[in-house]
Structure formats: C-alpha cells, structure tokens
C-alpha positions as CSV (number, residue, x, y, z in Angstrom):
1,X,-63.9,4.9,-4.2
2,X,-66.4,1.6,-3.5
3,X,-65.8,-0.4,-0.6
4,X,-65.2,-3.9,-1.7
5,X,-64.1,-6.9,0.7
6,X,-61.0,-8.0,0.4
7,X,-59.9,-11.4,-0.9
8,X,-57.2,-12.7,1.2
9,X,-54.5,-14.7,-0.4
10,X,-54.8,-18.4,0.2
11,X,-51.3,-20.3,-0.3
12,X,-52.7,-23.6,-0.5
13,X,-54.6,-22.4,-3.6
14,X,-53.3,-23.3,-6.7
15,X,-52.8,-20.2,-8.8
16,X,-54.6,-19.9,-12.4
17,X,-51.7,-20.9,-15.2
18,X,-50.1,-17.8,-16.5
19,X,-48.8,-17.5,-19.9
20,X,-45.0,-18.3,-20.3
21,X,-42.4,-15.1,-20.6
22,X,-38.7,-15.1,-21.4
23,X,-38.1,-15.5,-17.5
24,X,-40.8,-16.8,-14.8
25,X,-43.0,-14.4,-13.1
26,X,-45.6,-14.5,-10.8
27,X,-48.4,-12.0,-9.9
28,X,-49.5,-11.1,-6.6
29,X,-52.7,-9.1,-5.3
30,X,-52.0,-5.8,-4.9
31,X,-52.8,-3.5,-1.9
32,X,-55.2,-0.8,-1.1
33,X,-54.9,1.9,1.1
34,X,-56.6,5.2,1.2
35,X,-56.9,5.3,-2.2
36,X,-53.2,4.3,-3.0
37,X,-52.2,0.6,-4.2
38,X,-48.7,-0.1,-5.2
39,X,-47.6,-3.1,-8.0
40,X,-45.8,-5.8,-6.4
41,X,-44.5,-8.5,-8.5
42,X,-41.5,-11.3,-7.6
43,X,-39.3,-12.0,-10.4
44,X,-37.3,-15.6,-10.3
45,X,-33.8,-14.9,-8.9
46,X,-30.8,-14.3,-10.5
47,X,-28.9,-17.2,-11.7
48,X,-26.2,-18.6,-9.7
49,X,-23.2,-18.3,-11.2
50,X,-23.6,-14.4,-12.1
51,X,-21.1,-12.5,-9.3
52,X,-23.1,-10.5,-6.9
53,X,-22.5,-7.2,-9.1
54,X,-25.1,-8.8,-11.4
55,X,-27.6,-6.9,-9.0
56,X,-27.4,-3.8,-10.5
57,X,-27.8,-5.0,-14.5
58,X,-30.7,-4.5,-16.7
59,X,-33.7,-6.2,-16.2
60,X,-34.3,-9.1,-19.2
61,X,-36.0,-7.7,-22.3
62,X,-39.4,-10.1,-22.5
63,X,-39.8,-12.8,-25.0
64,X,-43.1,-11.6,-26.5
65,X,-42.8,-8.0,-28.3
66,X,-44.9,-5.1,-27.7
67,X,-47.5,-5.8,-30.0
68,X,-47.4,-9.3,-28.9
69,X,-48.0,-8.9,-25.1
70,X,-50.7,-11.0,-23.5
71,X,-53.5,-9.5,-22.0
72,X,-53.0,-8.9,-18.3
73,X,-56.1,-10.7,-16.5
74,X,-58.5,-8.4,-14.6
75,X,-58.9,-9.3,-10.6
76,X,-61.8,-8.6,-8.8
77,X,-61.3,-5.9,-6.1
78,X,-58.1,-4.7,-7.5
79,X,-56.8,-2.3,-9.5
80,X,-55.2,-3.6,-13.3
81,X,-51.9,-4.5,-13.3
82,X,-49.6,-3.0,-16.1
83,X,-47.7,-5.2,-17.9
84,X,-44.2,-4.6,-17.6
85,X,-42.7,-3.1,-20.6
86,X,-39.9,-4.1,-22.4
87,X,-36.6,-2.6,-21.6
88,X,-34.6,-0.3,-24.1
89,X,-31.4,-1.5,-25.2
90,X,-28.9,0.8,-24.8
91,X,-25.3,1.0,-26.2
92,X,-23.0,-2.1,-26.2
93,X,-20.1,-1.7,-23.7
94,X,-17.0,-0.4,-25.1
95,X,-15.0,-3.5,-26.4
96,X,-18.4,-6.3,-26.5
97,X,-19.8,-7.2,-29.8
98,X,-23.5,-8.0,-30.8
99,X,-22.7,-11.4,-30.6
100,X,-21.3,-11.6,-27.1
101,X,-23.8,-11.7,-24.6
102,X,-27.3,-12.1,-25.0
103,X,-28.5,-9.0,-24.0
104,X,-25.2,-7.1,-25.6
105,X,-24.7,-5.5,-22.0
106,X,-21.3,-4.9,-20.2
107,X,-20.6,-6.5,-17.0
108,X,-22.4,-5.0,-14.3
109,X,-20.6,-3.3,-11.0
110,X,-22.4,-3.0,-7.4
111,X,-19.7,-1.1,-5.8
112,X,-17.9,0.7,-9.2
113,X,-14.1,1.0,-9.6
114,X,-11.9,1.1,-6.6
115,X,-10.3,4.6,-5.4
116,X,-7.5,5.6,-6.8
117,X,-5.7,7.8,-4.9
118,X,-3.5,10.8,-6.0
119,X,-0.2,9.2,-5.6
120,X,-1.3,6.3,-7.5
121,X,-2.5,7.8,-10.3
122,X,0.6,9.8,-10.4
123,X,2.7,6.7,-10.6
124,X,1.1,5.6,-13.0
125,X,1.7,8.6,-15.2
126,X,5.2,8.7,-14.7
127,X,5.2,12.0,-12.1
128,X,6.5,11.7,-8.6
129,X,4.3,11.6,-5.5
130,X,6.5,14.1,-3.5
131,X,5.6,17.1,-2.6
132,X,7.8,19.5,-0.7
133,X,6.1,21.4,1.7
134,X,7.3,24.8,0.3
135,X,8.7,27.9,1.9
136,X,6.3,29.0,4.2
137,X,6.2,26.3,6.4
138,X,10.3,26.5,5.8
139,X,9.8,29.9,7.1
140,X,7.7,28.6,10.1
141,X,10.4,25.5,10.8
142,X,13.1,28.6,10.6
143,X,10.8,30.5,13.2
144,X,10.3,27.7,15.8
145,X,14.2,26.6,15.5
146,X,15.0,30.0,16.1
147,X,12.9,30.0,19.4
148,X,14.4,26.9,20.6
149,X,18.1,28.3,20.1
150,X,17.7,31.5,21.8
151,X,15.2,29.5,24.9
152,X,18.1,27.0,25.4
153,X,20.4,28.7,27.4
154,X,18.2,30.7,29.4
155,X,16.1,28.4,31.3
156,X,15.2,24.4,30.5
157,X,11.4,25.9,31.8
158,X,11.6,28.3,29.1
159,X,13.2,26.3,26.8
160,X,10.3,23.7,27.6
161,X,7.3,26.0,25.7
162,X,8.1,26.3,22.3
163,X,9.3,22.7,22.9
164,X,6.0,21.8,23.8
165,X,4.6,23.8,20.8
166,X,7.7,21.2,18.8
167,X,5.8,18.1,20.6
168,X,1.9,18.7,19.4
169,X,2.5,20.0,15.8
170,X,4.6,16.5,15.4
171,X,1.9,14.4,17.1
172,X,-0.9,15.9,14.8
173,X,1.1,16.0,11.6
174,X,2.4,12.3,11.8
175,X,-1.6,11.3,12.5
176,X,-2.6,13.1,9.9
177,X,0.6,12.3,7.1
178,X,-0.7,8.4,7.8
179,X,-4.2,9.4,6.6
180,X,-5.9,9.0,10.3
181,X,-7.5,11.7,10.7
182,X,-9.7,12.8,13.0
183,X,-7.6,10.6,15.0
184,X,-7.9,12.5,18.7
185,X,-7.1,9.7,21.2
186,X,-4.1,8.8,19.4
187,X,-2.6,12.6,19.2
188,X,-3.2,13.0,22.8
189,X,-1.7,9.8,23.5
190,X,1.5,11.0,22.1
191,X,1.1,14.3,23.2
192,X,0.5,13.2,26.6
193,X,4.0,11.0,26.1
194,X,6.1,13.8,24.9
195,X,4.7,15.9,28.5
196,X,5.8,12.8,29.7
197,X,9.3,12.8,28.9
198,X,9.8,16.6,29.0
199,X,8.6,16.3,33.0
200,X,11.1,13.8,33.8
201,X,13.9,15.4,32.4
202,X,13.0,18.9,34.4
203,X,12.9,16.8,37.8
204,X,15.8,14.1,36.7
205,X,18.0,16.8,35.2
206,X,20.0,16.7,32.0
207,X,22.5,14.3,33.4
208,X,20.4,11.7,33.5
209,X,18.1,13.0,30.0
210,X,18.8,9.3,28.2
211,X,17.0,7.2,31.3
212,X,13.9,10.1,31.9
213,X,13.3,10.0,27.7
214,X,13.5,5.9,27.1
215,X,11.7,5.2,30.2
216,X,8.6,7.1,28.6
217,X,8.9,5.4,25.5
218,X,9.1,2.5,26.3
219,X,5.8,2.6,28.6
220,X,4.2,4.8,26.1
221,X,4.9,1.8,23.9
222,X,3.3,-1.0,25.5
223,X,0.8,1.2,26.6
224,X,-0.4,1.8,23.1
225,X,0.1,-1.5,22.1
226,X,-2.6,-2.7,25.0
227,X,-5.0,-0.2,24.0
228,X,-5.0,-1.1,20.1
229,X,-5.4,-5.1,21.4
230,X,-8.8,-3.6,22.7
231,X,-9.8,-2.2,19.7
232,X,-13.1,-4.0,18.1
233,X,-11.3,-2.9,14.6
234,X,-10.2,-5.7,11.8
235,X,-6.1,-7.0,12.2
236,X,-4.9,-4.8,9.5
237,X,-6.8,-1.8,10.8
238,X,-5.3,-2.4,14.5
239,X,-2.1,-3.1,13.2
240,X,-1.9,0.2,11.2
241,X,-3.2,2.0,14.1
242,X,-0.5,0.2,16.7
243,X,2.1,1.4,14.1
244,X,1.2,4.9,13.6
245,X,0.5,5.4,17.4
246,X,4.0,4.7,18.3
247,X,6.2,6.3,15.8
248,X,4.1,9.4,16.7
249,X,4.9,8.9,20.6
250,X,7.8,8.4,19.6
251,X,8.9,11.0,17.5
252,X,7.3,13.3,19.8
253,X,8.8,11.5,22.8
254,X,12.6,12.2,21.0
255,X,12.2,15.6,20.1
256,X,12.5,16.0,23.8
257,X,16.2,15.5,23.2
258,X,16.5,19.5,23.0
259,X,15.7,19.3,26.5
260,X,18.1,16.9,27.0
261,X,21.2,18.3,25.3
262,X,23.5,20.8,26.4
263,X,22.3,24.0,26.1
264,X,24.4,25.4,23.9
265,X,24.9,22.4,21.6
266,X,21.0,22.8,21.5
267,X,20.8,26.0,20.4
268,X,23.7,25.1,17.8
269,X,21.3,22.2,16.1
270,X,18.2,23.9,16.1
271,X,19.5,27.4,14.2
272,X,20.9,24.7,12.2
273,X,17.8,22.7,11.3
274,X,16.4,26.4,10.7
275,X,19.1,27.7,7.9
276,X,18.9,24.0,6.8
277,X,15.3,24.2,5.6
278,X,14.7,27.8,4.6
279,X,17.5,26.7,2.1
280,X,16.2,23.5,0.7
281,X,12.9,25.5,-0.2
282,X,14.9,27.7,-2.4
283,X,14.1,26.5,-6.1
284,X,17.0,24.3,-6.9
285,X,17.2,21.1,-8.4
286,X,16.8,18.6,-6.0
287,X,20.6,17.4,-5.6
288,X,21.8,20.9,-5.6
289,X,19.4,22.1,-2.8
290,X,20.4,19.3,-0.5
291,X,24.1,20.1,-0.7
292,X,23.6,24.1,-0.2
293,X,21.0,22.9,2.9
294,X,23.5,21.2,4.4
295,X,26.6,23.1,3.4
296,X,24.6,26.6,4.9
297,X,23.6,24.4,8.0
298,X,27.2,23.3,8.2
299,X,28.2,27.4,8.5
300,X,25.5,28.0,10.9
301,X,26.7,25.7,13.3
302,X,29.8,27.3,12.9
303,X,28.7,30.7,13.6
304,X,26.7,29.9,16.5
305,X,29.2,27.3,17.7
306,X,31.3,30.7,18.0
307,X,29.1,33.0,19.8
308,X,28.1,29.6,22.4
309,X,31.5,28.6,23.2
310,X,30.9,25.5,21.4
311,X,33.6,26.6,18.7
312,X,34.7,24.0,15.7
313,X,32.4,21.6,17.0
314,X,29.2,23.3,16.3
315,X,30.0,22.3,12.1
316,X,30.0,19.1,13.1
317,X,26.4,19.2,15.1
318,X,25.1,21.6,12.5
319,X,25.6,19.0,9.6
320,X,24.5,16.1,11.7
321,X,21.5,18.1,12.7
322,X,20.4,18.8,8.8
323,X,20.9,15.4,7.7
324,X,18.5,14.4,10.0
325,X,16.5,17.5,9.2
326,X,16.3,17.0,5.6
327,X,15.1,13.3,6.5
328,X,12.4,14.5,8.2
329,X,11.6,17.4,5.8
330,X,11.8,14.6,2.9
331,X,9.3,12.3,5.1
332,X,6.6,15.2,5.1
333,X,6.7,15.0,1.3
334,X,5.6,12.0,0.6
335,X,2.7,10.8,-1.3
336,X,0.8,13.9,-1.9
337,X,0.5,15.3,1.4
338,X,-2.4,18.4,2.0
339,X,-1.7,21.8,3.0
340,X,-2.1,20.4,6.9
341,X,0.5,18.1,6.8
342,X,2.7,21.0,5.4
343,X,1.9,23.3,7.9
344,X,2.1,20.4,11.0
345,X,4.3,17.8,9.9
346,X,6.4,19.5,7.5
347,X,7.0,22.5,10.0
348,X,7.5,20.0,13.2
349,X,9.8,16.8,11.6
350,X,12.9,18.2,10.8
351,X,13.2,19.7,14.2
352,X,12.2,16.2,15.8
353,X,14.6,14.0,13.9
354,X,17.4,16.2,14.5
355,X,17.0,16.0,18.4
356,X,18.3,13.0,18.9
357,X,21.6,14.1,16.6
358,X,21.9,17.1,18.7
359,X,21.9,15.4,21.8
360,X,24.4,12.8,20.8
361,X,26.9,15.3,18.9
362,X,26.3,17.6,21.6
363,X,28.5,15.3,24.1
C-alpha cells in the first residue's frame, strides 16, 4: 500500500454539486487504517411525521435505475466509493395494495408485537386460565396438614416446625403466583414476619394469640410500606410491590393462627383442610368436587372432633376450615400458574386461609 498524505476535511469548503437522487445524500472521505477503510455516508433524516418505528423500514429504492446510475467520482487518496444499490422489493404486507404506499411496504415495528401471556391468549380462545394444581401437591397439603394435627397437642414448640415449614412455602409461592420472582427481600420480609408472630405467641401464650398475631401485622405493614416508598422503581411498579409484600406477610403472618388455636380445634381444621384437598383433586366436575371436598372435610372434623374431645363441634370447624381451604386452593389456580407455584402455593394456601377459621370456630 503507498503512503499518501491525507486530505483533511475542511467544513468551510463548499462541497462539489452532486447529482440529484430520489432522497439527498452526501459523501464523506472515507478512512484508512492499516490497510482497512470503511464507507461512511449520512443519509437526510427520516421525515417527521413517520412514528419512531419507521427506524427499522427499508431503505428508499433510488430514483435512477441500475443501468442509469451516475458514475461515482474518484477522490484522490481514497479508495472508490460503491454506489449504493437499489433495494429489492419484497412482498406487499398482508392486506396493502400496490397502490397504497409508495414503496408498497407494511408499517414498520421497532419493538414488534406486545407479549401475550398464556392466560390471555387463553381468553381469547374461549378456555379458562385455571389450573388446579393437581394431586400431588394435594398429597403434599394432605402430608403437611397431617403434621400439624398430630404436633398440636403435643407441644406449641413442636407444633411450631412444620408451622414454620406452613410459613416459608406461603411466603415463596404468593411471590412467585404474582409473577415476582426472584423476589428474595420480599420472601424474607414475610418470612421474617410469620417468625415474628409465631415468637410472640410462644412467650404471650395462646390466651392472648389475637394481640401477639395483629401486633406483627400491623408493623410488618408499615414497615413494608416505608421500604417500597424507598424504592427508585416507577409508581405502578412500587405499588404492585407494596401490594404483593403485604398480602404475603400477611398470609404468612395468619397462618400463625394454628399456633394460636386450641390445640385440639387445631388439629380438627388442619386434618380437615387435608381430606378437603386430596378430594377436590379427585377428577370430578368442578361443582361436584367442591361439595364432596367439603362434605368429606365436614366427616373429618367429625371423626377427629371425636377422638380430641372436641365432639359435634369439630363438623362445624371442619367445614369452615375447607371453605376457606378450597379458597385458597382456588387462588393457586389462577391464571396459568407453573409447576412452582403448585408445589409452593398450591401446597401452602389452603392451610393458611383456613387458620384464621380454625382459630375463630375453635372458641
């Protein structure tokens, strides 16, 4: 390669005419650099009134044809630059006509067509966006409701670990049912809440359950409301967060109502919840498997309202208890939920909305 000075550009200089094309261009000098030079060339901007999609749409076809091109001048010290050739028209868009647009193109995106999500396209074809979570976690709500009946009367300490177990699956799944996910600090926040509660009931005892489970909430509240006002997020980004931070502190906080409860009318509503939900994942249509759910919960209550002392009561806490249950289950269902939320929130919610029904019946 020869060495040849380089010819700086001079703004002030007036540039030679150029010949006219369908749309204004001018030509710079191109650079050189060990051995390499690259083609730079500054088209006239878009016009106005396109929409900022227009970015992405064809370039212009030029107003001479091939054969017609003008010769492309020759610059000292520089390479030849190529002429730009003529773009290829390709099909018109589906629905535009030859005579619709001078170029015959569709309308150009920049971002393409929004998301749509499962649930939405589902709606749209007529199917339902609910999906039950099945029976193995049914099986796993059974297992976990079974613990907590037989850990209620022994001990409120021993009663407290599969509680605890209750507390973080419920945390995680509602976090995750909402779509938030990895959402860490807000699980832990709840978490820590649910701990919370389930400390002050050990020291306060049971008598005095309602004051050691709203006290929590109601800090755990305000305290996730002060830490989403210091969020750098948009409004509606800090407002969904606020929202899903404290119905998971405080479901989590209320399935401390277990803890809460009389022991035996605990252990009556959570065997409950457990026949409950193992029967609604029995395939049955959907009006018959609610009325067996609650009629078996109903006799489960029953049963272990016998062998607890609770007697004819425990039908009355066992159908109150898979009401709420079936609430819950029917919450964990909604709009095409993964195989996570199944196995967190579709295990963990039944349980959690039927605490508070088991406390209250349980008086």
């Amino acid at each position: 390669m020869t060495n040849q000075p380089y010819e700086g550009y001079d703004p002030y200089q007036q540039p030679p005419a150029q010949p006219q094309w369908g749309y204004e261009e001018q030509q710079y000098a191109t650079q050189q650099w060990q051995g390499q030079t690259w083609d730079t060339q500054t088209h006239a901007p878009v016009q106005a009134a396109q929409p900022p999609s227009a970015e992405t749409a064809y370039l212009p076809q030029s107003a001479y044809p091939p054969a017609q091109q003008p010769p492309v001048q020759q610059q000292p010290g520089h390479v030849q630059q190529q002429a730009q050739q003529p773009v290829q028209t390709p099909p018109p868009a589906p629905g535009a006509g030859p005579g619709e647009s001078g170029s015959g193109y569709g309308p150009a995106t920049l971002a393409g067509n929004a998301r749509v999500t499962d649930a939405q396209r589902a709606r749209l074809e007529g199917r339902s966006p609910i999906i039950e979570p099945g029976m193995q976690p049914a099986l796993l709500t059974g297992l976990l409701g079974l613990l907590l009946a037989v850990a209620a009367p022994v001990s409120p300490y021993v009663l407290a670990l599969p509680l605890v177990v209750l507390q973080a699956l419920t945390a995680a799944g509602w976090f995750r049912l909402n779509g938030m996910w990895p959402a860490r600090q807000g699980i832990a926040l709840a978490f820590l809440g649910a701990l919370a509660a389930d400390a002050a009931v050990l020291v306060a005892g049971r008598d005095q359950a309602p004051a050691a489970i709203l006290g929590p909430l109601g800090i755990w509240v305000l305290l996730s409301l002060v830490l989403q006002l210091r969020s750098h997020a948009d409004p509606d980004t800090r407002m969904y967060g606020l929202m899903a931070t404290v119905a998971a502190s405080a479901l989590a906080i209320i399935a401390t109502g277990f803890l809460g409860a009389d022991p035996h009318a605990a252990s009556v509503g959570a065997a409950a919840v457990a026949v409950a939900v193992v029967a609604r994942a029995l395939p049955l249509p959907t009006v018959a498997s609610v009325a067996v759910s609650v009629l078996a919960a109903t006799g489960a209550g029953i049963a272990v309202g016998g062998m607890t002392g609770v007697g004819t009561r425990g039908a009355l806490i066992g159908a109150g208890a898979a009401v709420c249950a079936l609430a819950g289950h029917r919450a964990a269902s909604y709009d095409y939920p993964s195989r996570f939320v199944h196995f967190t929130a579709g295990v963990a919610l039944p349980l959690a909305a039927a605490a508070p029904a088991v406390w209250i019946l349980g008086r």
